[in-house]
Residue, then its C-alpha position, 0 to 999 in steps of 0.5 A: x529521523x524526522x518526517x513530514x508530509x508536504x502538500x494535499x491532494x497529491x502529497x509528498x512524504x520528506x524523510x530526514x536522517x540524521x548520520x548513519x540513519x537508514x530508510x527503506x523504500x521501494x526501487x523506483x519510488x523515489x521523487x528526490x534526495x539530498x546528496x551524499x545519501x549511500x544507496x544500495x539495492x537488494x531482495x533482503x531490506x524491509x525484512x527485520x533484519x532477516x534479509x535474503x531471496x525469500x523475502x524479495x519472493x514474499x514482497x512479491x507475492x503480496x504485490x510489491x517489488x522483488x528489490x528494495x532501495x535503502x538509503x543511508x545518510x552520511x555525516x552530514x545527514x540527508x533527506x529522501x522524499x517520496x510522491x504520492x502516486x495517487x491523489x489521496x494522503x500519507x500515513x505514519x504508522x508505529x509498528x511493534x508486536x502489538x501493532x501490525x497491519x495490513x495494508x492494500x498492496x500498492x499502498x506501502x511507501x518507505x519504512x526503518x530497517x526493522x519493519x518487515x513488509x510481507x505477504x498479509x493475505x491474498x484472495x481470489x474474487x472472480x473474473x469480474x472483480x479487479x479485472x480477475x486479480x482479485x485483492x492483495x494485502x501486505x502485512x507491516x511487522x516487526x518494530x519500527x516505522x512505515x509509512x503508507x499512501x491511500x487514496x481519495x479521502x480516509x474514513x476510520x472507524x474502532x470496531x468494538x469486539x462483536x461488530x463488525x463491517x462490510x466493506x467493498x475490497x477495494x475501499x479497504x485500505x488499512x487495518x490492524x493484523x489482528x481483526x478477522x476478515x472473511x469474503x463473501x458473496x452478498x445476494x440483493x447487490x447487482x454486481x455489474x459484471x456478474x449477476x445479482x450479487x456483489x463479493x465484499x469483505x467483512x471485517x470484525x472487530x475488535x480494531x481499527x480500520x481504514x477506508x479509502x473512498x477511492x480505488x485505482x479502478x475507479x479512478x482508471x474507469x473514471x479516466x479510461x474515456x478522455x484516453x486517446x484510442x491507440x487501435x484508431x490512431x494506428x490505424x489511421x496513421x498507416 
């Protein structure tokens, strides 16, 4: 199996397969694929193995789909390739027992049959916080590959044991399942739909984290003004 990341600011991940090699990806996210490649739908992929309704209804919990598409090659091999849907990068991420992350939820693209995507973490932050639905990861175990999308450009930072950050939730795009976080309300920021303090996540250290310098509701509030207005438009066509 090999990999590349064709492409810059709306990136595409190319997954070639050898015979009888296997990928598993969300249902609809396919760009294009070779012909020959077997495809089968069901709730129990990207579960190590440990497959069936349960999983699908973790997935979901954590953002992602109930059904997941896996693509087998043949003998004469194959490729599968996926778009990013935000402009942003792609990520290669070797999962094992002593590397699991957490990733935000969107954020998950394809992985081997052993990695398992399940619910990380889910926390509620407020009506005023990602339209009330607060912040969802999906936690990468098992042993294996995963591939991710994060948006905009990406700052890394180690953090050593007793450092720690405070970070917007929605700039947070990746960390090792390890580290601790922990939410909480910082007083002398104006949050600018409640009051005078702002909710964001701490996270501590020791390990590596990701940072994301867009997030889906700023690029949408960015956009949201050049948008045509649909209630004006009906309104004139009657």
């Amino acid at each position: 199996m090999k990999s590349r990341v064709a492409g810059t600011t709306m990136p595409v991940l190319e997954i070639t397969l050898e015979a009888g090699e296997r990928i598993i990806a969300e249902g609809g996210d396919v760009a294009w694929l070779s012909p020959g490649l077997a495809i089968e739908t069901s709730t129990g992929f990207g579960s190590g193995g440990r497959g069936g309704f349960m999983s699908g209804l973790k997935r979901m919990v954590g953002g992602g789909q109930l059904f997941l598409t896996q693509y087998t090659a043949g003998a004469a091999g194959g490729f599968v390739a996926f778009a990013a849907q935000l402009p942003g990068t792609i990520r290669e991420l070797r999962v094992d027992a002593a590397d699991q992350f957490m990733v935000q939820s969107g954020s998950y693209t394809a992985s081997t049959p052993e990695v398992e995507v399940s619910v990380g973490l889910q926390k509620k932050l407020g009506a005023g916080i990602f339209g009330g639905a607060g912040v969802v990861f999906q936690k990468l175990s098992g042993n294996g590959t995963a591939w991710v999308q994060l948006a905009g450009e990406i700052v890394e930072y180690d953090l050593a044991a007793g450092q720690s950050l405070l970070i917007h939730p929605g700039h947070l795009a990746l960390f090792r399942a390890d580290m601790s976080l922990e939410f909480a309300s910082v007083k002398g920021i104006k949050n600018k739909f409640f009051g005078d303090s702002l909710f964001l996540a701490q996270l501590h250290g020791p390990g590596h984290v990701w940072l994301q310098s867009m997030t889906p509701a700023k690029l949408a509030a960015a956009i949201e003004p050049y948008l045509p207005d649909r209630s004006s438009g009906s309104s004139n066509s009657g």
